[in-house]
C-alpha positions in Angstrom: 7.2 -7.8 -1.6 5.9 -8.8 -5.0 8.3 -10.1 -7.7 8.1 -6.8 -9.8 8.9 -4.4 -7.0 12.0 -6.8 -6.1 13.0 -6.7 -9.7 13.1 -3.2 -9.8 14.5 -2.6 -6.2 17.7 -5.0 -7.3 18.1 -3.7 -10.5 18.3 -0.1 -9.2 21.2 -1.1 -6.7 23.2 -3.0 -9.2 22.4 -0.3 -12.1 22.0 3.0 -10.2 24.2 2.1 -6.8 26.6 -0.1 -8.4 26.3 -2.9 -6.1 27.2 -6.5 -5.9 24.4 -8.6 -4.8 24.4 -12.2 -3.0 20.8 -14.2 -2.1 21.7 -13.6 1.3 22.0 -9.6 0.9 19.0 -9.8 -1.2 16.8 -11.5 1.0 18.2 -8.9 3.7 17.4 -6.1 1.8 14.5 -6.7 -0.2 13.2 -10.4 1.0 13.7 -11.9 -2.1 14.3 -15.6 -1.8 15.0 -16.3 -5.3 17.3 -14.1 -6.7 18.6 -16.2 -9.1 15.4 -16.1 -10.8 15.1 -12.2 -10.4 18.6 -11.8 -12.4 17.0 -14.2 -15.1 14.3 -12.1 -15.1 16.5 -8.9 -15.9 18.8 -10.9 -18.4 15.4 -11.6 -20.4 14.9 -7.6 -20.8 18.4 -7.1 -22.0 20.3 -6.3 -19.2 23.8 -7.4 -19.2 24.8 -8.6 -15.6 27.9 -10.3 -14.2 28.0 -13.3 -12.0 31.1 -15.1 -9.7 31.1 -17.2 -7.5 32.6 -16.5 -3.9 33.3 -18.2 -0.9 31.7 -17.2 2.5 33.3 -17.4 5.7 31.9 -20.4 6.2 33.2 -22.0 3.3 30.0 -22.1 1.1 29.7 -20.8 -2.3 27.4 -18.3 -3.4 26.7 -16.5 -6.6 27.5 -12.9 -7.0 25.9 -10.4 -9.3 26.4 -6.8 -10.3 26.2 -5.1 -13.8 29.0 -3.1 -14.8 29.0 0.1 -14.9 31.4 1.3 -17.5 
């Protein structure tokens, strides 16, 4: 999947679906590997997302993003 169609697949389920996005459920959904880079993508055009970090069951740390939808 090219970079612009990941782009737009993320921001629609963080914008649209409200969804909370790890690298691991974006490279499950959409195959994006660098996700990372995708939200600094989005951030360039202005849009305000939100980031965490959480621990996984197997006591890594990932980043979390989502935009918020109030």
């Amino acid at each position: 999947m090219q970079t612009a169609t990941q782009e737009a697949h993320i921001l629609e389920a963080m914008l649209i679906q409200g969804c909370r996005l790890t690298p691991l459920t974006a490279w499950r959904r959409y195959g994006c590997l660098r996700l990372g880079a995708r939200i600094y993508d989005l951030k360039r055009k202005g849009y305000k997302i939100d980031k965490r970090m959480v621990k996984t069951s197997g006591g890594a740390y990932v980043a979390e993003y989502w935009i918020d939808r109030k």
